[in-house]
N, C-alpha and C positions, 0 to 999 in steps of 0.2 A: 504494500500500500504506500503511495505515494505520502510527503509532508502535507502536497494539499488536500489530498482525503481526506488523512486525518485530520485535519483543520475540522474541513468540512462536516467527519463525523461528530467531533465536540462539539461543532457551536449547532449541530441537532441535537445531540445529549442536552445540550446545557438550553436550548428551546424548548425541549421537553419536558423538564423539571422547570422553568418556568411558567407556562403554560399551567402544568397540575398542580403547583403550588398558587396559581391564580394572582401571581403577578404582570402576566398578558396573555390574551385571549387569545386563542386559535382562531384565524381567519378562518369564514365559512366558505362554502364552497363559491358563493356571488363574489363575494372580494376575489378571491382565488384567481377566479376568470377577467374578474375586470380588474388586475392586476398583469396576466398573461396578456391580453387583448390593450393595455399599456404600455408594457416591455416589447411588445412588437412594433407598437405606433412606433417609440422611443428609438429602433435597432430601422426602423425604415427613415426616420429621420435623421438617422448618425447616418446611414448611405450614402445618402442627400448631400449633407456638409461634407461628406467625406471623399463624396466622387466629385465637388464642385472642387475641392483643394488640391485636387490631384497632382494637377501642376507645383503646387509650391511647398511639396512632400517630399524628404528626402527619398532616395530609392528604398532604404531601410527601412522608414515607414510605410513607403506602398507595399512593398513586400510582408510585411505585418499586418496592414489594414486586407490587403488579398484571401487573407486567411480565414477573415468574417464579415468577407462582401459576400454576404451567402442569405438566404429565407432566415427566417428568425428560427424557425421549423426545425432548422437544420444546425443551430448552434450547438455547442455543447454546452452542458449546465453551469459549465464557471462561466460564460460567455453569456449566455443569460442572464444569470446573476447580477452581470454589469448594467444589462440594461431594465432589470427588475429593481434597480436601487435606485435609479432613474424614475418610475414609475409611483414606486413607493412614496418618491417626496412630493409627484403630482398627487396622490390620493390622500396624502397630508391634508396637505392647499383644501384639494375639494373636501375633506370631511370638515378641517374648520371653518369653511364657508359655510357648509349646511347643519351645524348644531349654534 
């Protein structure tokens, strides 16, 4: 197992025992998706910025950005992740708008 798994695996352990201990709620299944269906908006708008800067990217970069000029579909879950953190601080915004 890689360092990042287990990253990965503790901070589910350590979500998990917060969650049951009821210091934050488990997202239902509606956040869940309108969370996914935000980290895709968020991964089609990184494309966006990312294929209009093409030009003034080192080669390095493009080479690296090449790697997840790809469907959101098709990411892998750390790559998600980046733009699920994205996502999460727009559902911030809109949850204290609407309480």
């Amino acid at each position: 197992m890689s360092i990042e798994e287990k990253v990965e695996k503790i901070k589910e352990e350590i979500k998990s025992q917060c969650v049951k201990e009821g210091y934050i709620k488990e997202a239902d299944e509606e956040e869940k998706s309108m969370l996914e269906k935000l980290a895709e908006i968020e991964h089609e708008q990184w494309m966006t910025w990312a294929t209009a800067l093409q030009d003034e990217v080192s080669p390095e970069r493009k080479y690296k950005w090449k790697k997840v000029m790809i469907p959101y579909k098709d990411l892998t879950e750390e790559d998600k992740e980046k733009d699920r953190e994205w996502a999460r601080k727009i559902m911030e915004v809109v949850n204290k708008q609407n309480s």
